[in-house]
N, CA, C, O and CB atoms as a CASP TS submission, in Angstrom:
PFRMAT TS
TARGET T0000
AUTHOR 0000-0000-0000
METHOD Language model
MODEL 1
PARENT N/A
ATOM      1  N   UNK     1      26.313 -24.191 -32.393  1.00  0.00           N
ATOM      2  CA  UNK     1      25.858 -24.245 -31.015  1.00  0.00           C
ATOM      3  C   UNK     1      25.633 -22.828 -30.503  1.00  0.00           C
ATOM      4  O   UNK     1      26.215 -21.967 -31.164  1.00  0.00           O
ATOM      5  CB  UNK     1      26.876 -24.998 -30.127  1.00  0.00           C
ATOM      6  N   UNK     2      24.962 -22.431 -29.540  1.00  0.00           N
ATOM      7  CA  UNK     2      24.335 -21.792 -29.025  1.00  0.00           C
ATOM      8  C   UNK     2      24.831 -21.354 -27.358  1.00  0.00           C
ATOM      9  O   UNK     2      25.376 -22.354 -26.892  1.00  0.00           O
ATOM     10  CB  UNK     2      23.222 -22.424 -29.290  1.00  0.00           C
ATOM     11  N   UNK     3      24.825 -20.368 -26.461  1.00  0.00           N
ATOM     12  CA  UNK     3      24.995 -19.966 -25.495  1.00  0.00           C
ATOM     13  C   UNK     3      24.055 -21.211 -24.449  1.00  0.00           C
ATOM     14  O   UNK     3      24.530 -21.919 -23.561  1.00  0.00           O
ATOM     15  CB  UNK     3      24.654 -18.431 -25.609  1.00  0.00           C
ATOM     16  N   UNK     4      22.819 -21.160 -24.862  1.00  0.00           N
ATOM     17  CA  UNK     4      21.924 -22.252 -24.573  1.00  0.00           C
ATOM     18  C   UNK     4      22.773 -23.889 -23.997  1.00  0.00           C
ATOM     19  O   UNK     4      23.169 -24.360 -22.931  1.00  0.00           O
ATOM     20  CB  UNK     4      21.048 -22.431 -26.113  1.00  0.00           C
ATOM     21  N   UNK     5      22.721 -24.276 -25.362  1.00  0.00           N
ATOM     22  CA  UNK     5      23.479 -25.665 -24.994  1.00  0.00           C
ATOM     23  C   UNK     5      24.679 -25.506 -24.755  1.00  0.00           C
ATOM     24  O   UNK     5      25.180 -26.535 -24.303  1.00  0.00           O
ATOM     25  CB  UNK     5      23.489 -26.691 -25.955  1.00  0.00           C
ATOM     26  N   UNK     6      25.370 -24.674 -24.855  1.00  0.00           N
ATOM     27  CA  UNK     6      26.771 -24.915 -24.362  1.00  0.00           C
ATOM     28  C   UNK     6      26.769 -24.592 -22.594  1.00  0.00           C
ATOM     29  O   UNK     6      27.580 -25.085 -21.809  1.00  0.00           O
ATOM     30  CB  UNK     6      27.909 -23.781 -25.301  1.00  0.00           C
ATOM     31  N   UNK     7      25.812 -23.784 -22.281  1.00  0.00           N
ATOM     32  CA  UNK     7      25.488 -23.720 -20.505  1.00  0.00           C
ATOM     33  C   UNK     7      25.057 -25.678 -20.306  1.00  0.00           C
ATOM     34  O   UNK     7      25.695 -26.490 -19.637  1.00  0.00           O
ATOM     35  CB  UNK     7      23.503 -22.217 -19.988  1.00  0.00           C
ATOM     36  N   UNK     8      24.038 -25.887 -20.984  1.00  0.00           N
ATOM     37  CA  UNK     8      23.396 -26.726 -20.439  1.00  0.00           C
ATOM     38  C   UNK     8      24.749 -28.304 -20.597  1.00  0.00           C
ATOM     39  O   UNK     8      24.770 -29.348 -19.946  1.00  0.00           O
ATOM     40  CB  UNK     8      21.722 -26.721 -21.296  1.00  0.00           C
ATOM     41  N   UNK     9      25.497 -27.923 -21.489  1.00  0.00           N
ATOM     42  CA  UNK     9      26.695 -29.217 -21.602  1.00  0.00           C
ATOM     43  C   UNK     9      27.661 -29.152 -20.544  1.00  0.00           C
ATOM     44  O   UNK     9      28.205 -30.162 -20.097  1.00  0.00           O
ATOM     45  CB  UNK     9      27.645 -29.186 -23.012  1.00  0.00           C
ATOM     46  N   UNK    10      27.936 -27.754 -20.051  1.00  0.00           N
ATOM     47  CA  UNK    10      29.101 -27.990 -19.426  1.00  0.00           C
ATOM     48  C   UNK    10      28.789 -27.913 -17.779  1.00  0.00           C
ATOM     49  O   UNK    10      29.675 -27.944 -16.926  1.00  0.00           O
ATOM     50  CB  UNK    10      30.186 -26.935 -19.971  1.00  0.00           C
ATOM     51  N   UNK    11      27.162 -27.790 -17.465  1.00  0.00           N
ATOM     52  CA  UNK    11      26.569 -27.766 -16.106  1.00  0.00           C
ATOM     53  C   UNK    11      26.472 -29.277 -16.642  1.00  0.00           C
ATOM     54  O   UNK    11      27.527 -29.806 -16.290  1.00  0.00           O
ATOM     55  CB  UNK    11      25.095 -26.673 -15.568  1.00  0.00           C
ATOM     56  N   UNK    12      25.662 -30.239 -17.354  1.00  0.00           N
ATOM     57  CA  UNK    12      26.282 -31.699 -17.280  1.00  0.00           C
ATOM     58  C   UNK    12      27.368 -32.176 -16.938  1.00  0.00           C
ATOM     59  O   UNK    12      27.554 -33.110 -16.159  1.00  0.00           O
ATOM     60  CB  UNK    12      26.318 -32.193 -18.173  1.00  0.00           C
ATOM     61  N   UNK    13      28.456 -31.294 -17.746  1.00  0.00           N
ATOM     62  CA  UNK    13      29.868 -32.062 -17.583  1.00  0.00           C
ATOM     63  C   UNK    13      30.089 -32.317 -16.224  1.00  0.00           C
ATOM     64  O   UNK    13      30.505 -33.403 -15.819  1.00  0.00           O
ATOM     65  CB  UNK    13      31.133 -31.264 -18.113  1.00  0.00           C
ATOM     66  N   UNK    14      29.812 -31.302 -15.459  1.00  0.00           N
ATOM     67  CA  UNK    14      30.053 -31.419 -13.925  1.00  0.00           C
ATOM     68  C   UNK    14      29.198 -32.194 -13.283  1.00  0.00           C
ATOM     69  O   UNK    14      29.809 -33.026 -12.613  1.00  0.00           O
ATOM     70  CB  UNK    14      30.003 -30.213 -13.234  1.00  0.00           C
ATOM     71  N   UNK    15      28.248 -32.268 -13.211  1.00  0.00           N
ATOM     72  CA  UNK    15      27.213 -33.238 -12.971  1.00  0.00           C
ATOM     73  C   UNK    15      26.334 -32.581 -12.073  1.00  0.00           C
ATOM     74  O   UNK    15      25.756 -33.223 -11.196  1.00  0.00           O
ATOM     75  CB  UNK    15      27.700 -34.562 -12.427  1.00  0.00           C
ATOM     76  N   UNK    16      26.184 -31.372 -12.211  1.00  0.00           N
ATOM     77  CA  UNK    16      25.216 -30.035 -11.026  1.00  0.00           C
ATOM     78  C   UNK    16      24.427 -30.282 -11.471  1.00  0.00           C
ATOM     79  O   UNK    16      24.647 -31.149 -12.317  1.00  0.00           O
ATOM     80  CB  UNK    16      25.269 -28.346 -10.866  1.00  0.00           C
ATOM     81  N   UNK    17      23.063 -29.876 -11.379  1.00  0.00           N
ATOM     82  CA  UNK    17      21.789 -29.698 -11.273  1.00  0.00           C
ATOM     83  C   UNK    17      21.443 -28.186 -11.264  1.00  0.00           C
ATOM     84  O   UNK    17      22.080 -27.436 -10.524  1.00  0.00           O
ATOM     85  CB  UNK    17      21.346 -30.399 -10.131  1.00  0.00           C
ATOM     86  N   UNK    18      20.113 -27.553 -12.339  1.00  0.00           N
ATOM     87  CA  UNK    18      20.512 -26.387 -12.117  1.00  0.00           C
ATOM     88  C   UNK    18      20.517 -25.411 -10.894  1.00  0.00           C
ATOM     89  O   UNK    18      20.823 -24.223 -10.988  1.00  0.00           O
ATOM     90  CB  UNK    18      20.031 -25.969 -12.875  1.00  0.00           C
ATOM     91  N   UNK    19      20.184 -25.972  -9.858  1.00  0.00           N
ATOM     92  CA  UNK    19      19.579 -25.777  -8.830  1.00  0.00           C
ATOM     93  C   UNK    19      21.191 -25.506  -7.903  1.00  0.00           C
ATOM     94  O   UNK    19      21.419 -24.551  -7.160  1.00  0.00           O
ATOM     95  CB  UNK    19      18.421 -27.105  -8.468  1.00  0.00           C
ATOM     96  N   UNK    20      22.017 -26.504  -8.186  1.00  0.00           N
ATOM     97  CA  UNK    20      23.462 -26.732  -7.470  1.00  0.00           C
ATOM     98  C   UNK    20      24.008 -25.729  -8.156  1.00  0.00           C
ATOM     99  O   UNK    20      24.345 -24.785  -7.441  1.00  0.00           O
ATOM    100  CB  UNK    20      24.314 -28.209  -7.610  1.00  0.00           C
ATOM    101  N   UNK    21      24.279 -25.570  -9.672  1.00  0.00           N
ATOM    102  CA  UNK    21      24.979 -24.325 -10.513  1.00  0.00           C
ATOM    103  C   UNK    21      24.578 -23.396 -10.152  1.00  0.00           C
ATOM    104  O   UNK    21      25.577 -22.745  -9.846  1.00  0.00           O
ATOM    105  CB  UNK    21      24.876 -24.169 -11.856  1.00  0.00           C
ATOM    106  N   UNK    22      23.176 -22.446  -9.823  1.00  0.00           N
ATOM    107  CA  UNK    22      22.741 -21.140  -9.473  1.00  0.00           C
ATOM    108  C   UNK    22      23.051 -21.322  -8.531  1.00  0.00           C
ATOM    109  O   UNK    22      24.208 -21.474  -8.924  1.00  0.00           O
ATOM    110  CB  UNK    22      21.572 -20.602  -9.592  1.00  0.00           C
ATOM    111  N   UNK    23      23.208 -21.617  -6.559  1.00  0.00           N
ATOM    112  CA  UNK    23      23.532 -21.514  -5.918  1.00  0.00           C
ATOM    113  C   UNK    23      24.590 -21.385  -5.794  1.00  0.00           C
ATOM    114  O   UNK    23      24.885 -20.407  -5.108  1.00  0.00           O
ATOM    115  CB  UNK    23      23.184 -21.897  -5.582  1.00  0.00           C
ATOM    116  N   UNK    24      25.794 -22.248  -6.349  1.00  0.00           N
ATOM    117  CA  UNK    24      27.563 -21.562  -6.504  1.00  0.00           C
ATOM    118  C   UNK    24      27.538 -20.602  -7.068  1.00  0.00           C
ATOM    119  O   UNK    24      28.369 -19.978  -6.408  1.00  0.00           O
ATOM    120  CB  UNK    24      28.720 -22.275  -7.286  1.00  0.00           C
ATOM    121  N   UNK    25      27.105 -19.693  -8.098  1.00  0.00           N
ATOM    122  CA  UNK    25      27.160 -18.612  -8.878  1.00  0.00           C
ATOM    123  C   UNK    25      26.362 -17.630  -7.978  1.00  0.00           C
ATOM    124  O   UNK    25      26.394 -16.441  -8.296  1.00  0.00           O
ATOM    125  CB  UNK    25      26.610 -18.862 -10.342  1.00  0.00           C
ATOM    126  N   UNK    26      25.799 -17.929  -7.116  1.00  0.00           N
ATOM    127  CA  UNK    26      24.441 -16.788  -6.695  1.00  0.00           C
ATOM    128  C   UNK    26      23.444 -16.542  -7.532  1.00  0.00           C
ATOM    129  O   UNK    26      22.707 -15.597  -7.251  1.00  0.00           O
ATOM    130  CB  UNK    26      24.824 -15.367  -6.472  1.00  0.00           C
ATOM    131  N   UNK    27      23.218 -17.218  -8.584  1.00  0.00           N
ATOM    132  CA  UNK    27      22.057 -16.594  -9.759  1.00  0.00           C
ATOM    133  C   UNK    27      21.228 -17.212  -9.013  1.00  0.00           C
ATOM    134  O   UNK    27      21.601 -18.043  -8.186  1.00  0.00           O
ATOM    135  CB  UNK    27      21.998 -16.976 -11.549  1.00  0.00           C
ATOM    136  N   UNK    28      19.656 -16.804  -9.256  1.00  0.00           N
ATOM    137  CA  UNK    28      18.451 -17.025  -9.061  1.00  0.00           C
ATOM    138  C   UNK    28      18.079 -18.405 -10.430  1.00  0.00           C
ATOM    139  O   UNK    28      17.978 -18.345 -11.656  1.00  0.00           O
ATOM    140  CB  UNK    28      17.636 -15.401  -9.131  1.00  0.00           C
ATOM    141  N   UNK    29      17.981 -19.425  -9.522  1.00  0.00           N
ATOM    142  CA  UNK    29      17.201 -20.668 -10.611  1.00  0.00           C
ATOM    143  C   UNK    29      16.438 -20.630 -11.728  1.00  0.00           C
ATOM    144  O   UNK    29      16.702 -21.196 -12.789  1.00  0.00           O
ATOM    145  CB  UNK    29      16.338 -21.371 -10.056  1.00  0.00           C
ATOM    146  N   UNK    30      15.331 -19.849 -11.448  1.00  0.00           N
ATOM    147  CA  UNK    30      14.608 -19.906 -12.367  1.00  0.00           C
ATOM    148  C   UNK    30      15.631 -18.698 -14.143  1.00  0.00           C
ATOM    149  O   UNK    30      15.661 -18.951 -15.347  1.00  0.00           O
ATOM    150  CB  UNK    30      12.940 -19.296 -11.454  1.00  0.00           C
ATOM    151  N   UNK    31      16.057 -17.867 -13.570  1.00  0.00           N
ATOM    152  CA  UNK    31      16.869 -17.258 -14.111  1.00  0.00           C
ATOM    153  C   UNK    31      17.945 -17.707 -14.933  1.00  0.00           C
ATOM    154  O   UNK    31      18.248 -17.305 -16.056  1.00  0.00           O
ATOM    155  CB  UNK    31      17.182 -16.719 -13.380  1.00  0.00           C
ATOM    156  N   UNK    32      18.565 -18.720 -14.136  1.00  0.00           N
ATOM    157  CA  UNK    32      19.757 -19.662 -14.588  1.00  0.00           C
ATOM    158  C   UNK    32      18.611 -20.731 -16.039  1.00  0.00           C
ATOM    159  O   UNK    32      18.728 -20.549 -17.250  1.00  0.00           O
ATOM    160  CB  UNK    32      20.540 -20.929 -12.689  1.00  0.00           C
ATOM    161  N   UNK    33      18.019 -21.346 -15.637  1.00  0.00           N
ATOM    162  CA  UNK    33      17.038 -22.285 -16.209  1.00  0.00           C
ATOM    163  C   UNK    33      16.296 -21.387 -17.592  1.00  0.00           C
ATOM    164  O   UNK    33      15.949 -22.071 -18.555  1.00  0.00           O
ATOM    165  CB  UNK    33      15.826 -22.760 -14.866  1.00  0.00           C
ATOM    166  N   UNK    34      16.066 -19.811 -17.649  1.00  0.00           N
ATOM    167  CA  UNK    34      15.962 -18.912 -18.795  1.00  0.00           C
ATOM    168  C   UNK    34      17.459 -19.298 -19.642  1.00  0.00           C
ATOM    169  O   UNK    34      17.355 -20.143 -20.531  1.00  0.00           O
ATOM    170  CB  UNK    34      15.795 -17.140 -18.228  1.00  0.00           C
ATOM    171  N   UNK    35      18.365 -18.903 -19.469  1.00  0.00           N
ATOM    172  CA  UNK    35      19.019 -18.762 -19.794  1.00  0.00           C
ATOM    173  C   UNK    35      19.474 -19.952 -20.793  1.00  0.00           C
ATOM    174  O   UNK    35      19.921 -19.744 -21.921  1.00  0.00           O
ATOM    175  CB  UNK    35      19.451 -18.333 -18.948  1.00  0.00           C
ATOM    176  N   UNK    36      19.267 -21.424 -20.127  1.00  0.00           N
ATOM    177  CA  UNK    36      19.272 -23.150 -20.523  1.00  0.00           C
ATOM    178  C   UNK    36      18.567 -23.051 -21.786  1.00  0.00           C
ATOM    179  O   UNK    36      18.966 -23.596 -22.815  1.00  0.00           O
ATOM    180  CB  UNK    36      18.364 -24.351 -19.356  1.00  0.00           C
ATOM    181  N   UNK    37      17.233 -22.166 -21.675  1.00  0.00           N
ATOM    182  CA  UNK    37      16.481 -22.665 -22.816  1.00  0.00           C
ATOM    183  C   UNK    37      16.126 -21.768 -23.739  1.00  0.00           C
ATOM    184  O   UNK    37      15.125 -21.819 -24.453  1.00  0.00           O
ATOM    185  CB  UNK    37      15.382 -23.266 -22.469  1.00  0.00           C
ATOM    186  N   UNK    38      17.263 -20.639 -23.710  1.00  0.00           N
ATOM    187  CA  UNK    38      17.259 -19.374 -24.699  1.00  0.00           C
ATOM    188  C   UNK    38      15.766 -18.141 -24.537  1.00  0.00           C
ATOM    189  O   UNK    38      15.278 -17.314 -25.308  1.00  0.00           O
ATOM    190  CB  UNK    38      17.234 -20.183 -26.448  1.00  0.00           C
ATOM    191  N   UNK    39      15.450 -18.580 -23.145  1.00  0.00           N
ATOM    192  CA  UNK    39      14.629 -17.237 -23.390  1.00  0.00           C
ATOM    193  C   UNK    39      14.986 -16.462 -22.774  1.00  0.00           C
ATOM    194  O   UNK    39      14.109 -15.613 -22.621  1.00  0.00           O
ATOM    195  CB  UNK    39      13.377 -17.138 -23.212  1.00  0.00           C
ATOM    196  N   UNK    40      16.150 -16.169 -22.119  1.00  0.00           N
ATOM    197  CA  UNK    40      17.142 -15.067 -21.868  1.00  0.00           C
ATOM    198  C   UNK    40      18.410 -15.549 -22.329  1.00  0.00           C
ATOM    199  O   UNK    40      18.740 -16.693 -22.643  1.00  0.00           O
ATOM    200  CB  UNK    40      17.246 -14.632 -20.384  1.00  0.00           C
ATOM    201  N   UNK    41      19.374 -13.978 -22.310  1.00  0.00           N
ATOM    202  CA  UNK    41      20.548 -14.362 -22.437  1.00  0.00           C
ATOM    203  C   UNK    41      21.241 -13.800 -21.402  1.00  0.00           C
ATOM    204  O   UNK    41      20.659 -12.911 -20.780  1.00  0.00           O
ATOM    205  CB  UNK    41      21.030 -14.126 -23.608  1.00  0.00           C
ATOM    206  N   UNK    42      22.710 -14.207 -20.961  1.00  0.00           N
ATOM    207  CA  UNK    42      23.065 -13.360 -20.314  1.00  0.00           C
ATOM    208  C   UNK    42      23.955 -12.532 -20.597  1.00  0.00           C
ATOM    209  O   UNK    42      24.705 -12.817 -21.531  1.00  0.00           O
ATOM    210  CB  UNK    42      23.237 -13.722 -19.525  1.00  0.00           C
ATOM    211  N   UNK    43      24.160 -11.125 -19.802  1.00  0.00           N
ATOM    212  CA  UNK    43      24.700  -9.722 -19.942  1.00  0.00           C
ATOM    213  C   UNK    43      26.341 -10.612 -19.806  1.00  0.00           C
ATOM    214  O   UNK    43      26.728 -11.718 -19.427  1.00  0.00           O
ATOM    215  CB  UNK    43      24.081  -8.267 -18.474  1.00  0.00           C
ATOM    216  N   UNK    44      26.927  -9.384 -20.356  1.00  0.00           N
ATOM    217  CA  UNK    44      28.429  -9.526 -20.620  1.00  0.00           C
ATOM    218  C   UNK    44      28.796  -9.938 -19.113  1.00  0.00           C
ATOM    219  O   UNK    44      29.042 -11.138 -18.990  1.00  0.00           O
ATOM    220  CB  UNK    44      29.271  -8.009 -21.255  1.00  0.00           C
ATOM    221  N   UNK    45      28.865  -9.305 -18.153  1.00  0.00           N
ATOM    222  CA  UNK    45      29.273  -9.906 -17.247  1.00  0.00           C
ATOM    223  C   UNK    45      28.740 -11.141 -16.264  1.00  0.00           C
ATOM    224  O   UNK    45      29.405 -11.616 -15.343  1.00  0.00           O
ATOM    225  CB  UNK    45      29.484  -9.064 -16.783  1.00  0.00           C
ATOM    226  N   UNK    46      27.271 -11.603 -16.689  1.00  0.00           N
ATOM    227  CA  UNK    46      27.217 -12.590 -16.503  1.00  0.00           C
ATOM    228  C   UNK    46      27.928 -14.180 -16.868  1.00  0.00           C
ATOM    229  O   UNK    46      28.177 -15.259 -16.331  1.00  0.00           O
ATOM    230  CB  UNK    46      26.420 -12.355 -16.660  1.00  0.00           C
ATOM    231  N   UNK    47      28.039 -13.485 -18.133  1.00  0.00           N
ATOM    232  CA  UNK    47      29.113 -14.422 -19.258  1.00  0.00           C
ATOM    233  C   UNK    47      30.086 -14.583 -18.474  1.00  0.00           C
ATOM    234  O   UNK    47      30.452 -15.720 -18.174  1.00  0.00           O
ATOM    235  CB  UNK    47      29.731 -13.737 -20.752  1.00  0.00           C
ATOM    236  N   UNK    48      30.697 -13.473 -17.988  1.00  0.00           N
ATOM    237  CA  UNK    48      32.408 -13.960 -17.638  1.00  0.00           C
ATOM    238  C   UNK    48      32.161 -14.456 -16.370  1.00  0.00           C
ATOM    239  O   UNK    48      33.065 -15.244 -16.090  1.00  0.00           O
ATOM    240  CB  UNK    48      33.773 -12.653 -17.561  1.00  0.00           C
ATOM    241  N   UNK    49      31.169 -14.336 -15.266  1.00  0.00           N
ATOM    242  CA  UNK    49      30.946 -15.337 -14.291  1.00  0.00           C
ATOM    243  C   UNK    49      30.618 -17.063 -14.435  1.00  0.00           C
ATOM    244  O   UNK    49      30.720 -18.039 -13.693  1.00  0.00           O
ATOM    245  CB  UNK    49      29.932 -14.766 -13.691  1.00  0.00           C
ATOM    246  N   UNK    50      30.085 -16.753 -16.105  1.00  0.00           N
ATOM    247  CA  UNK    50      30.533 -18.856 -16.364  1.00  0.00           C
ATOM    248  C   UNK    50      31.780 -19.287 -16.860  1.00  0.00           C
ATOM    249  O   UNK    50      32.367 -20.322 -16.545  1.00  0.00           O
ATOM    250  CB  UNK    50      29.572 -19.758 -17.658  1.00  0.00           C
ATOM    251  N   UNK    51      32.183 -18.323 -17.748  1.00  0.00           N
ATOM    252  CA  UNK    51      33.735 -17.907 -18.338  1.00  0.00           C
ATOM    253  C   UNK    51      34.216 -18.567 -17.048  1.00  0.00           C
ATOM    254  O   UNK    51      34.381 -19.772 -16.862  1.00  0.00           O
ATOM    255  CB  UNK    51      34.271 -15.981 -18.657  1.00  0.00           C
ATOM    256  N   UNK    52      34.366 -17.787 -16.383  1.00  0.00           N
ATOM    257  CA  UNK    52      35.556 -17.833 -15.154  1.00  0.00           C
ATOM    258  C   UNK    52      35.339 -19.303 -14.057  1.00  0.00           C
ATOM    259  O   UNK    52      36.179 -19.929 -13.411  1.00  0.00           O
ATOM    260  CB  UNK    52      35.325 -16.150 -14.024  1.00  0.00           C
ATOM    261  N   UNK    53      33.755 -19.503 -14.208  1.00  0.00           N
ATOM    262  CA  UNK    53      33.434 -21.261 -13.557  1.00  0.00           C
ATOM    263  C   UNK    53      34.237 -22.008 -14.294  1.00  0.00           C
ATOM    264  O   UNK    53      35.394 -22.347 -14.045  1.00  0.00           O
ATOM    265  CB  UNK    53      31.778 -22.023 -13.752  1.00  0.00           C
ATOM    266  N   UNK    54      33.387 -22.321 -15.478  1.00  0.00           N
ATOM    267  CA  UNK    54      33.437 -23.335 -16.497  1.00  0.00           C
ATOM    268  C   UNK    54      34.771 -22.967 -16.848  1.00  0.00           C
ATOM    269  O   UNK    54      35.173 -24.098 -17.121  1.00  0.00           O
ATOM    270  CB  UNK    54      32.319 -23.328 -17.684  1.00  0.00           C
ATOM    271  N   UNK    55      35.744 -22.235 -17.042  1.00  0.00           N
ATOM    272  CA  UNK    55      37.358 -21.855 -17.457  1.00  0.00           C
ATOM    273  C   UNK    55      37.340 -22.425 -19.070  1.00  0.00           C
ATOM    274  O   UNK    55      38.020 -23.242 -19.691  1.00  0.00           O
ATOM    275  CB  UNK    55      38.781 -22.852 -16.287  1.00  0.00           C
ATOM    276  N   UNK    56      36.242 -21.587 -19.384  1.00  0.00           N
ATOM    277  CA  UNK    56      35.759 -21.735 -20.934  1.00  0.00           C
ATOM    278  C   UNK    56      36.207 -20.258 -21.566  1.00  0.00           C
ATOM    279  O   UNK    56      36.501 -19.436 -20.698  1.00  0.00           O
ATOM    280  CB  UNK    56      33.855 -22.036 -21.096  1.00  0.00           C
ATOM    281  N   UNK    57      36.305 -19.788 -22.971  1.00  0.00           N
ATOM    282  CA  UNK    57      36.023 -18.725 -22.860  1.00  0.00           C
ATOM    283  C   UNK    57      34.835 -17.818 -23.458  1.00  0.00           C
ATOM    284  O   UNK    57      34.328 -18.318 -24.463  1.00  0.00           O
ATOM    285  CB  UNK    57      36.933 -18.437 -23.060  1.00  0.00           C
ATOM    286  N   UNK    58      34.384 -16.811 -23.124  1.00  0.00           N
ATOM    287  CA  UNK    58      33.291 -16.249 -23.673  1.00  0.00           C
ATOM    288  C   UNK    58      32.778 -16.789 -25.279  1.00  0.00           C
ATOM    289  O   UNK    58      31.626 -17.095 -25.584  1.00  0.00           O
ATOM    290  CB  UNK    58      33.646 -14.780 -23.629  1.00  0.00           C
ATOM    291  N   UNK    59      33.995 -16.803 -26.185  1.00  0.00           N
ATOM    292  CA  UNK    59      33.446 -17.033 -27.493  1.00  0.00           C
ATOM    293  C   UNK    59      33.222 -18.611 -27.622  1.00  0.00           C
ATOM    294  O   UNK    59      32.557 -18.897 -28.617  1.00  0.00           O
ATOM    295  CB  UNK    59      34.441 -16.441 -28.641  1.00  0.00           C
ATOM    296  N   UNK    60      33.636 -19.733 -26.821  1.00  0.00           N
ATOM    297  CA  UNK    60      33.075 -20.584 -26.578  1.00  0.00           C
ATOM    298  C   UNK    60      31.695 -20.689 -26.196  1.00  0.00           C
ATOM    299  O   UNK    60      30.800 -21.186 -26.880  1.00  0.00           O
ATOM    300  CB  UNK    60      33.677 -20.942 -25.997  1.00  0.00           C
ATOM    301  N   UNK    61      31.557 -20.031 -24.711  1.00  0.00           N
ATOM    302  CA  UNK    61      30.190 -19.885 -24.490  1.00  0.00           C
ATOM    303  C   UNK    61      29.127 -19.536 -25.570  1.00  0.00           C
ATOM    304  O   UNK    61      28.176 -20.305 -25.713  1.00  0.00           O
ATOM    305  CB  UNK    61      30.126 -18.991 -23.592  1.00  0.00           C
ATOM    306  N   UNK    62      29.230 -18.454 -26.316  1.00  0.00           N
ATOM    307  CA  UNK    62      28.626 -17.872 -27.254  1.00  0.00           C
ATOM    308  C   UNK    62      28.392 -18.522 -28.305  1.00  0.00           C
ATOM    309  O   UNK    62      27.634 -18.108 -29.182  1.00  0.00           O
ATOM    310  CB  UNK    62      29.121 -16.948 -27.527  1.00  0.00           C
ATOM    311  N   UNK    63      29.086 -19.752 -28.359  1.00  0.00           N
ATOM    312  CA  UNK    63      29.381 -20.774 -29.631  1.00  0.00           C
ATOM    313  C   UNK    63      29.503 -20.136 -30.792  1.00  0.00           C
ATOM    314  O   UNK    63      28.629 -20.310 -31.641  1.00  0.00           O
ATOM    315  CB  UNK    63      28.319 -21.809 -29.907  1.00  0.00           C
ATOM    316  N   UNK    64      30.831 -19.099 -31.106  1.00  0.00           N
ATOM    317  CA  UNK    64      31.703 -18.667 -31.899  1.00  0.00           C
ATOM    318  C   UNK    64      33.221 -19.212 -32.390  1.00  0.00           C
ATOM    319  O   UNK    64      33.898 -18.773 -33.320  1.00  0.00           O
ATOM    320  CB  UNK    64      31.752 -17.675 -31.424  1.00  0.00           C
ATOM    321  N   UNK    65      33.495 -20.169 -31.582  1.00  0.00           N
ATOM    322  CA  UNK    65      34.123 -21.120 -31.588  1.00  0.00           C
ATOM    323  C   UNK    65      34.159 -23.106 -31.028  1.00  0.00           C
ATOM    324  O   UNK    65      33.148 -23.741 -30.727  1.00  0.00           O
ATOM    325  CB  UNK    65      34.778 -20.381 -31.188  1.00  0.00           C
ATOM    326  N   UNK    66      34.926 -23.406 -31.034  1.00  0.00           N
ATOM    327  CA  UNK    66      34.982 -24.762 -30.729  1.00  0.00           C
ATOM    328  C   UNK    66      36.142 -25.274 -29.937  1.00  0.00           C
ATOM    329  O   UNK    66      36.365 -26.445 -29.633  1.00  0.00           O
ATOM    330  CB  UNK    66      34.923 -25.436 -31.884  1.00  0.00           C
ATOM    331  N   UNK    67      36.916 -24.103 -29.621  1.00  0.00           N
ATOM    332  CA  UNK    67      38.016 -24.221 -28.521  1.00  0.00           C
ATOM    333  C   UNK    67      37.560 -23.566 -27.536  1.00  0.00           C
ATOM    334  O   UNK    67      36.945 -22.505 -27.647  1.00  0.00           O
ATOM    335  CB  UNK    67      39.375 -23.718 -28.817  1.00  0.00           C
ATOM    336  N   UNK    68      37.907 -24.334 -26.122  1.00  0.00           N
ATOM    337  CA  UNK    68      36.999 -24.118 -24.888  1.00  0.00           C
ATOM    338  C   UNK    68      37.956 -23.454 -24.192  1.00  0.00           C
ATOM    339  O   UNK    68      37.778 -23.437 -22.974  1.00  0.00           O
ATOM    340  CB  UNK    68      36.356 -25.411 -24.092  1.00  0.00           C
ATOM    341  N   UNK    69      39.152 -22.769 -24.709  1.00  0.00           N
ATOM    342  CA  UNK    69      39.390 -22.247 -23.878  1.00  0.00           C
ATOM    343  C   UNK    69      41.367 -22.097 -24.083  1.00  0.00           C
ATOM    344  O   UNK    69      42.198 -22.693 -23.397  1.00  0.00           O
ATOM    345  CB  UNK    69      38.592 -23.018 -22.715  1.00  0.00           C
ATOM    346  N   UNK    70      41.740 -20.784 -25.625  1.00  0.00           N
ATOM    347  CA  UNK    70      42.637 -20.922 -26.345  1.00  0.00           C
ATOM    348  C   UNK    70      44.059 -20.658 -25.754  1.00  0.00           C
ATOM    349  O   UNK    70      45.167 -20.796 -26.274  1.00  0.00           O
ATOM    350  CB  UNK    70      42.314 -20.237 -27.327  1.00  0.00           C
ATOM    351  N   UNK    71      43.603 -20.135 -24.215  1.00  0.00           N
ATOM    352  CA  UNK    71      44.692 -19.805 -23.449  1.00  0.00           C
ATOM    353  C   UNK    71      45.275 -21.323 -22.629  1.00  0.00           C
ATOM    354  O   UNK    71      46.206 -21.431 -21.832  1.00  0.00           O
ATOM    355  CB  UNK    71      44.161 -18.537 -22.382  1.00  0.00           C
ATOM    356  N   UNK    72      44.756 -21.918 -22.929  1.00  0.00           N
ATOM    357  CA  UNK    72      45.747 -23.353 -22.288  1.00  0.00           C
ATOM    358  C   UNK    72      46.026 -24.056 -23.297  1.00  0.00           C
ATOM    359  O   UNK    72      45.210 -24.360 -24.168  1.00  0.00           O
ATOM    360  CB  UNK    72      45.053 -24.473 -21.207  1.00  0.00           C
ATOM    361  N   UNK    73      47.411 -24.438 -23.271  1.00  0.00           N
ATOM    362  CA  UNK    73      48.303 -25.410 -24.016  1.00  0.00           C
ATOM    363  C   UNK    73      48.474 -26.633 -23.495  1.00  0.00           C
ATOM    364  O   UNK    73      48.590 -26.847 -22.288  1.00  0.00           O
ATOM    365  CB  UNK    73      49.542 -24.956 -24.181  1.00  0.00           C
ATOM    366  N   UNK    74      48.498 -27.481 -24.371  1.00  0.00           N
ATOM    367  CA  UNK    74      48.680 -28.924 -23.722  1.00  0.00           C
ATOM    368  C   UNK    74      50.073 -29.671 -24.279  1.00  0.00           C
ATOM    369  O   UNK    74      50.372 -30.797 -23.880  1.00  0.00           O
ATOM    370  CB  UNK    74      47.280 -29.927 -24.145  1.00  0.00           C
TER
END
């Protein structure tokens, strides 16, 4: 998986629209919607502004892993 679909799964999970996700974040739509379909990526600290939404972590996002997030125990 990809930075791509893993934005576009976990703005599903919630059930936003990209339109609802860029407005809580402040990103610009069309920008957010680059990003959905890999013709941008985003800068490190954009990352940790979904990091820190989604309470995923970066190497999740990045789809370097498959744990969403290794700092919580269950």
């Amino acid at each position: 998986m990809d930075i791509s679909h893993n934005l576009k799964k976990l703005r599903s999970e919630k059930g936003l629209t990209q339109i609802e996700l860029s407005k809580n974040l402040n990103i610009n739509r069309a920008t957010y919607a680059h990003y959905e379909t890999g013709r941008r990526e985003p800068d490190i600290e954009t990352l940790k502004l979904f990091s820190d939404y989604f309470n995923v972590s970066v190497n999740y996002l990045m789809g370097l892993t498959n744990i969403r997030n290794p700092f919580i125990t269950k």
